[in-house]
C-alpha positions as CSV (number, residue, x, y, z in Angstrom):
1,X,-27.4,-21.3,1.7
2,X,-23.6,-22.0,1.7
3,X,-21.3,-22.8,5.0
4,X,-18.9,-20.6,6.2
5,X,-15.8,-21.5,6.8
6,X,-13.3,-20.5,10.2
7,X,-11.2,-18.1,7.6
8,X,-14.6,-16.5,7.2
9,X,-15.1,-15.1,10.7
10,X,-12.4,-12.5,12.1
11,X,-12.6,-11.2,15.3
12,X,-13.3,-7.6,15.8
13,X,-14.3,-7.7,12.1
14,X,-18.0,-6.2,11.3
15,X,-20.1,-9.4,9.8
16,X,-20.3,-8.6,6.3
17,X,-23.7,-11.3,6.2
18,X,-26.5,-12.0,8.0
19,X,-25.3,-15.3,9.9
20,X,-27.8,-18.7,10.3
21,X,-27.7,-21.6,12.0
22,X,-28.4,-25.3,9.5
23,X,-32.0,-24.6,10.7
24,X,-32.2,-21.3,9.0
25,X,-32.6,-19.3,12.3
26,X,-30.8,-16.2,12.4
27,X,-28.2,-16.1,14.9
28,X,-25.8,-12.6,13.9
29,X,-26.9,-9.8,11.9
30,X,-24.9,-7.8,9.2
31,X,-22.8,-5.5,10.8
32,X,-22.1,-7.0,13.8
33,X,-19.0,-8.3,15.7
34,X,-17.6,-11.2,17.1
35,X,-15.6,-10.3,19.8
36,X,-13.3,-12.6,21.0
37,X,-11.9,-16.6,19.9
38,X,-13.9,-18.1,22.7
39,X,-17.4,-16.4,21.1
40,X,-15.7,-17.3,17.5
41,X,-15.0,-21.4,18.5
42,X,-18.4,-21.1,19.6
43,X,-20.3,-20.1,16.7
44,X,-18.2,-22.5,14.9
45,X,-19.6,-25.2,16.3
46,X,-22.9,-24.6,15.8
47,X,-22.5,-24.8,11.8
48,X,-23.0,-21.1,10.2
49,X,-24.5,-20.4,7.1
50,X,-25.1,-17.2,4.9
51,X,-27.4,-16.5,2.2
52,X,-23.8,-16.2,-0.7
53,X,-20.2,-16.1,0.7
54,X,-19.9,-13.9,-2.7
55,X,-17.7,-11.1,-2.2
56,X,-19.7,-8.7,0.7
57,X,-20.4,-5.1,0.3
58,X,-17.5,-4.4,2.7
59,X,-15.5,-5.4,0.7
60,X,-16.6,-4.3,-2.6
61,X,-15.1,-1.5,-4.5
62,X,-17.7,1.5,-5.6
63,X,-18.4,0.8,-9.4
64,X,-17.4,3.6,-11.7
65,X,-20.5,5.0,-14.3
66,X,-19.2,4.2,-18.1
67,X,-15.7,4.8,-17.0
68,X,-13.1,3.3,-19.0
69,X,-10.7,1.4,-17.0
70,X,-7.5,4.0,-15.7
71,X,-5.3,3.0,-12.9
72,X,-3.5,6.2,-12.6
73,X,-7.2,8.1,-12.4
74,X,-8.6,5.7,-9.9
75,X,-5.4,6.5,-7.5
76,X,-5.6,10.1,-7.9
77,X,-9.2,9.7,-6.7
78,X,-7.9,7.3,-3.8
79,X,-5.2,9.9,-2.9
80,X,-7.7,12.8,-3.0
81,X,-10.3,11.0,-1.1
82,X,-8.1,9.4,1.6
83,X,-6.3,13.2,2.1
84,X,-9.3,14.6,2.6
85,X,-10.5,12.1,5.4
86,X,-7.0,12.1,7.6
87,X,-7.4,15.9,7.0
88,X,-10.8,16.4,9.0
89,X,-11.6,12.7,10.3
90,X,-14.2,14.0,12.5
91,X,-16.4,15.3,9.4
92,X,-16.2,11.7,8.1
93,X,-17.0,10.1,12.1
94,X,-19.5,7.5,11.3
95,X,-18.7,6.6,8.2
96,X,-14.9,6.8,8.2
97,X,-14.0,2.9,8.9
98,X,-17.0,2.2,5.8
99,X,-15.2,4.9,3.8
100,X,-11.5,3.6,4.0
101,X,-12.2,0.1,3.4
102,X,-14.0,1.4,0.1
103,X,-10.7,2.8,-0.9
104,X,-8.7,-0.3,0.4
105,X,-10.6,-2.3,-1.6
106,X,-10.1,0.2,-4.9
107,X,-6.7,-0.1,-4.2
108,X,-6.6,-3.6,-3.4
109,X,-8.7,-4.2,-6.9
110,X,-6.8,-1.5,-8.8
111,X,-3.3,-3.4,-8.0
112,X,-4.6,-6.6,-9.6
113,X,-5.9,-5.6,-12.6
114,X,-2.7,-3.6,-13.2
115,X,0.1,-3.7,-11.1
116,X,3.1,-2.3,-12.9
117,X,1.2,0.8,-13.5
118,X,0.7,1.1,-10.0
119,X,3.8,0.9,-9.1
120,X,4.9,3.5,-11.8
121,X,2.4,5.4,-10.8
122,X,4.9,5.7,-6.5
123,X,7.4,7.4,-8.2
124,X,5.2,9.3,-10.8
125,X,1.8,10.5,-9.7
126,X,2.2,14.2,-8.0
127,X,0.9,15.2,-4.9
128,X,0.3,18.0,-2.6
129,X,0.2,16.5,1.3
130,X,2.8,13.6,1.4
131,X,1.1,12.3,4.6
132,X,-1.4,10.6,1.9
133,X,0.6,10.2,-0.5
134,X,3.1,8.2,1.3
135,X,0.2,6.2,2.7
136,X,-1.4,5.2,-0.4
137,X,2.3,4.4,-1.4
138,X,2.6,2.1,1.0
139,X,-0.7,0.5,0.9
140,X,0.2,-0.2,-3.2
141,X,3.6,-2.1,-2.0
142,X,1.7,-3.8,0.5
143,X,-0.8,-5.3,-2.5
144,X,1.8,-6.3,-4.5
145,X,3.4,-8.3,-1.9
146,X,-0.5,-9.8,-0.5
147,X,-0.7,-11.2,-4.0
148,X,1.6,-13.8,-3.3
149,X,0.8,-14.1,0.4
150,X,-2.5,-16.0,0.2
151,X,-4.5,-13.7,2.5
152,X,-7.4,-14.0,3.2
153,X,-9.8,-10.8,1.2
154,X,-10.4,-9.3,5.0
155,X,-7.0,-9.8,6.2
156,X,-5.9,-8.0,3.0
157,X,-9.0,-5.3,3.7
158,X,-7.8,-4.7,7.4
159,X,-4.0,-4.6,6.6
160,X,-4.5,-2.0,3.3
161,X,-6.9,0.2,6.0
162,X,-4.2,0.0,8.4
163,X,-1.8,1.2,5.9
164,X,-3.9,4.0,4.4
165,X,-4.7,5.3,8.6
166,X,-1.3,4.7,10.1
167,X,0.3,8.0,10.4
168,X,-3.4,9.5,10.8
169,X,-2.4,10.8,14.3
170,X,-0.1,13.0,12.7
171,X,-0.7,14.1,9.7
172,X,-0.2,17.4,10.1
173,X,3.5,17.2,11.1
174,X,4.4,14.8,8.8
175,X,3.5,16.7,6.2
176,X,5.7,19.6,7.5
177,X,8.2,17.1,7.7
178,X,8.7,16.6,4.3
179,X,9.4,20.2,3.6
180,X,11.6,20.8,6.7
181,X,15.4,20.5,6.6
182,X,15.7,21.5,10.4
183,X,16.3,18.9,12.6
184,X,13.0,17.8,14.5
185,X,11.6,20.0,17.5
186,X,11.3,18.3,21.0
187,X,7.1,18.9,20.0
188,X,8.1,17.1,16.6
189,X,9.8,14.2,18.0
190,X,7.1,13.5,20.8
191,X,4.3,13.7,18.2
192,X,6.2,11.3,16.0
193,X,7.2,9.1,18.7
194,X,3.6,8.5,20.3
195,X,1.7,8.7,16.7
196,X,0.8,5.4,16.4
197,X,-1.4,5.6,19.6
198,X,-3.0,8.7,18.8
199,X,-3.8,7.0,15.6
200,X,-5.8,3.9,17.3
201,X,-7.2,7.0,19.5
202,X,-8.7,8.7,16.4
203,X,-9.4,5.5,14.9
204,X,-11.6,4.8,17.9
205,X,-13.1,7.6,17.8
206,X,-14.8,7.1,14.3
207,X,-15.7,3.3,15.4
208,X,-13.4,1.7,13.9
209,X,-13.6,-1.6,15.8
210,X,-11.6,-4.1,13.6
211,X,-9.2,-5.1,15.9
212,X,-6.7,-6.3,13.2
213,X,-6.7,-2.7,11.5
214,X,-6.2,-0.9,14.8
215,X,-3.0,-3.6,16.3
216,X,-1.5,-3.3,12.9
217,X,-1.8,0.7,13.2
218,X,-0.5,0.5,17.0
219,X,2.5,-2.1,15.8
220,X,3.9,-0.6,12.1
221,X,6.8,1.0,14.3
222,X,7.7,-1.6,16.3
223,X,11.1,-3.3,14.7
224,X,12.8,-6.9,15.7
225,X,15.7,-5.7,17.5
226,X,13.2,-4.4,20.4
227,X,14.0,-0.3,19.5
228,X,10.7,0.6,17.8
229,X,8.0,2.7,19.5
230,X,6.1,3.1,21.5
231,X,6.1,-0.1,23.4
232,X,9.4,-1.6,22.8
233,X,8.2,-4.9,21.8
234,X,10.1,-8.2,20.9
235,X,10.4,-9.7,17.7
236,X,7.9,-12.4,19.2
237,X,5.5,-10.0,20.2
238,X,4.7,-8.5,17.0
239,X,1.8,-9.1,14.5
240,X,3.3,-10.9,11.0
241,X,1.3,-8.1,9.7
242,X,2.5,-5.5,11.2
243,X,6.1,-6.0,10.7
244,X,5.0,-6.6,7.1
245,X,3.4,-2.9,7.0
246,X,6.8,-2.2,8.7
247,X,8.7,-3.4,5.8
248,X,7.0,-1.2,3.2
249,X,6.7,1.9,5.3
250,X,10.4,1.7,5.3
251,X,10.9,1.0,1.5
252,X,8.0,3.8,0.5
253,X,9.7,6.1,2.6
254,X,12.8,5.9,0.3
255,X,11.5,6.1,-2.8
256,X,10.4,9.3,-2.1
257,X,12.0,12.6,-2.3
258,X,12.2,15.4,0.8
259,X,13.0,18.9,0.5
260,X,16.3,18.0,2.3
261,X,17.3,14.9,0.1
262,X,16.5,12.9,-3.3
263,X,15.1,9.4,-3.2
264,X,17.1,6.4,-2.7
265,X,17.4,4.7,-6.3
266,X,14.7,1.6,-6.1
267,X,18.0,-0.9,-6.6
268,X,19.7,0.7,-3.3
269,X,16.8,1.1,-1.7
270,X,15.8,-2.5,-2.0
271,X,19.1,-4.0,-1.6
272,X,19.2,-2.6,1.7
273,X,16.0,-4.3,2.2
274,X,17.4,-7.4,1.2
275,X,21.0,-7.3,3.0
276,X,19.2,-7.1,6.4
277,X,17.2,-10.2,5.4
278,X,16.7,-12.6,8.5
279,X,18.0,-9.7,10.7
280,X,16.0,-6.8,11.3
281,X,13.5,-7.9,8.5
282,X,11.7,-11.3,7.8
283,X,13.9,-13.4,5.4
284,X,10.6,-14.1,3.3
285,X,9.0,-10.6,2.8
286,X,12.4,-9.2,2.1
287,X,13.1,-11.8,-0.6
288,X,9.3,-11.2,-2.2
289,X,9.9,-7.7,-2.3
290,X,12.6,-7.4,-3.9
291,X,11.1,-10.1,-6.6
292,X,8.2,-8.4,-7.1
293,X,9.5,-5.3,-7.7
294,X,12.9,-5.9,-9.5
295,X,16.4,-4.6,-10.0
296,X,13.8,-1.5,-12.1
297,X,10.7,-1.4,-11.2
298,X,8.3,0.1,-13.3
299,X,7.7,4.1,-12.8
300,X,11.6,3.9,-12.4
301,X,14.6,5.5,-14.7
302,X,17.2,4.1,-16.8
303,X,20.0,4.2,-19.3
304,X,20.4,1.9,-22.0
305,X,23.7,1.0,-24.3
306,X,22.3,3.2,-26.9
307,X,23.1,5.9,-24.4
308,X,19.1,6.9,-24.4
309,X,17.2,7.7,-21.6
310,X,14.0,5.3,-21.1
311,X,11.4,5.1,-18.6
312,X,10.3,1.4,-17.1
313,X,6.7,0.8,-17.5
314,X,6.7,-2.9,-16.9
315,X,8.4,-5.7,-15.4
316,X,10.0,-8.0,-17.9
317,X,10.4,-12.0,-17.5
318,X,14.1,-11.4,-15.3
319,X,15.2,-9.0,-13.4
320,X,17.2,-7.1,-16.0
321,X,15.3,-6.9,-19.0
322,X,11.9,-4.9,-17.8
323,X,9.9,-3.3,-20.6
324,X,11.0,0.2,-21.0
325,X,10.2,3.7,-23.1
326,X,12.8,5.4,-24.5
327,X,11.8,9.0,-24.1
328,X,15.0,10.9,-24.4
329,X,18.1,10.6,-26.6
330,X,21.6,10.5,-24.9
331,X,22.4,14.2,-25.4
332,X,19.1,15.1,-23.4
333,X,16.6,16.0,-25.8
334,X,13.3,14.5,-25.3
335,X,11.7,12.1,-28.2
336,X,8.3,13.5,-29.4
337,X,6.8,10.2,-28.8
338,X,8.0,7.6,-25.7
339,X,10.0,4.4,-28.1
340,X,9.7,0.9,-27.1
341,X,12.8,-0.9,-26.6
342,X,13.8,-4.5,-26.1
343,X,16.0,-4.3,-22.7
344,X,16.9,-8.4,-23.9
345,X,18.5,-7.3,-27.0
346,X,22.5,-5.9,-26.8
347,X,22.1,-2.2,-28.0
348,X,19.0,-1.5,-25.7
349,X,20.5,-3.7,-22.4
350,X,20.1,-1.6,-19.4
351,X,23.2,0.3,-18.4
352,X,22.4,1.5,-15.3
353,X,19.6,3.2,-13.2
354,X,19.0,6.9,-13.0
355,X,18.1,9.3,-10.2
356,X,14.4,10.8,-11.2
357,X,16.1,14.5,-10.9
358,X,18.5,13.7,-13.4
359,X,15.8,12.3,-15.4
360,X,13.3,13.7,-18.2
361,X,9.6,14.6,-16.2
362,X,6.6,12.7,-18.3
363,X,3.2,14.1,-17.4
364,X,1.3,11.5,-19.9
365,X,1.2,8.6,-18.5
366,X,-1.9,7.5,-18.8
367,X,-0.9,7.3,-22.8
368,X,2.9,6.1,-22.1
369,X,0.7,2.7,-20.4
370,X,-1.4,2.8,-22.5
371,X,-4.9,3.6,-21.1
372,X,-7.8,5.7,-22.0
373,X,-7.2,9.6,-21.0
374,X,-10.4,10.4,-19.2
């Protein structure tokens, strides 16, 4: 028997174990929730013990059968899965929160063991429904950044589900959103503007009942200055977590493209980011994101001295020297085979960042980072 400790218990969380008291009585069973501090202080008290605080099925991700490890294949199957559940939620009902914290945790697992493929693979992977995309986008910023935030495994759990459900309550228009050049319809705006609620209402709906996951949903909008929707709320009002979620929406929303505009280059876009630091946006997230993804993060473009074209694939030691690929020659012709350069040495230094349209389109990249094709 080991003893759990306070981080252990979340309310609004389903028990992951079968809870006991010292005595070996069984006090909570597996699936159950506490369901509010005064019930959690409570329990505390009495001294809880599980059978192994060894990482829960909740939280663990499906194993793969004789599948070689492949970042960029595992998030195709995380986009494809999660697209099909904010698609048709109600065919998933009873097994929807189960089924998204499977992915979270994919996600969540996939980020560790290789994070500069994963974030290559925001600018990189296609897609057909950006409402999924852009989620699982955000969810893989939002794992680089937990890394070095010393969450807890189902405070990261809850946050990555919140990330991959936000915009569930409208998926539909947001995806016509991202082909639309017209300015937004009265329908449009009111949709957009009262999303976040319908979210926690569809949410609800397929008993969802982590109450983390479902504030974090309800908050992602809100902002500091007191303008976000749909309650308004103060600075001092909102969850850490949720103006973190915040943070990245913002960031993976422009890095991508829309019919009506290309993506802001990762430099400007983070920059932005970091010149509102302390302002509109936590002085400490701001600062990590920009550290953890660089100047050029992988999945980005470039031009080095040699006047090549070169693709990042991984961040380098600074800032300014990331690993990259050459994979076209200066007058535009594409190299048979991607060449490594050193960014540290004078004729491959990094000259300046690329938009992705003006930009050679790779299709291998499983082979470009060097993983098994399967």
């Amino acid at each position: 028997m080991e003893e759990l400790e306070p981080r252990h218990l979340m309310v609004g969380v389903p028990l992951p174990w079968d809870i006991y008291t010292k005595g070996n009585r069984l006090i909570l069973r597996k699936g159950n929730m506490i369901l509010n501090d005064k019930q959690r202080d409570q329990l505390l008290k009495l001294g809880l013990y599980v059978r192994s605080v060894a990482t829960p099925e909740d939280y663990t991700a499906p194993k793969p059968v004789n599948e070689p490890f492949n970042p960029f294949r595992r998030l195709d199957q995380v986009y494809a899965s999660l697209d099909a559940m904010l698609a048709r939620p109600a065919s998933f009902r009873h097994e929807f929160g189960k089924r998204i914290r499977s992915l979270a945790v994919v996600v969540d697992e996939t980020v560790q063991k290789a994070p500069d493929a994963c974030i290559g693979s925001i600018f990189l992977l296609p897609f057909t429904n950006y409402s999924s995309a852009h989620s699982l986008h955000v969810s893989i910023l939002l794992a680089i950044l937990m890394q070095r935030l010393g969450l807890t495994l189902p405070e990261r759990i809850s946050l990555l589900s919140a990330a991959l459900t936000m915009n569930i309550g409208m998926y539909e228009v947001q995806n016509q959103l991202y082909h639309q050049a017209l300015p937004l319809s009265d329908n449009q705006r009111m949709e957009i503007d009262h999303h976040p609620e319908e979210s926690v209402r569809i949410l609800q709906d397929c008993f969802v009942g982590d109450e983390l996951w479902l504030r974090v949903v309800l908050e992602h909008h809100e902002n500091w200055e007191g303008s976000g929707y749909p309650y308004r709320m103060t600075k001092e009002e909102i969850h850490p977590l949720s103006h973190l979620l915040y943070l990245a929406d913002v960031v993976g929303a422009k890095l991508t493209p829309r019919r009506y505009r290309d993506p802001v280059r990762p430099n400007v876009a983070l920059s932005q980011v970091f010149m509102n630091r302390g302002k509109s946006i936590d002085m400490q997230y701001a600062a990590l994101l920009v550290k953890e993804l660089g100047i050029y993060p992988p999945g980005s473009y470039v031009r080095i001295r040699n006047g090549d074209v070169a693709l990042v694939t991984h961040r380098g030691a600074n800032a300014s020297t990331p690993r990259v690929m050459s994979i076209a020659s200066g007058q535009g012709m594409p190299y048979a085979m991607p060449i490594p350069r050193d960014t540290r040495s004078a004729e491959f230094g990094i000259e300046t960042s690329l938009p992705a349209a003006d930009s050679i389109k790779i299709t291998n990249l499983s082979k470009i980072w060097g993983y098994v094709l399967a």
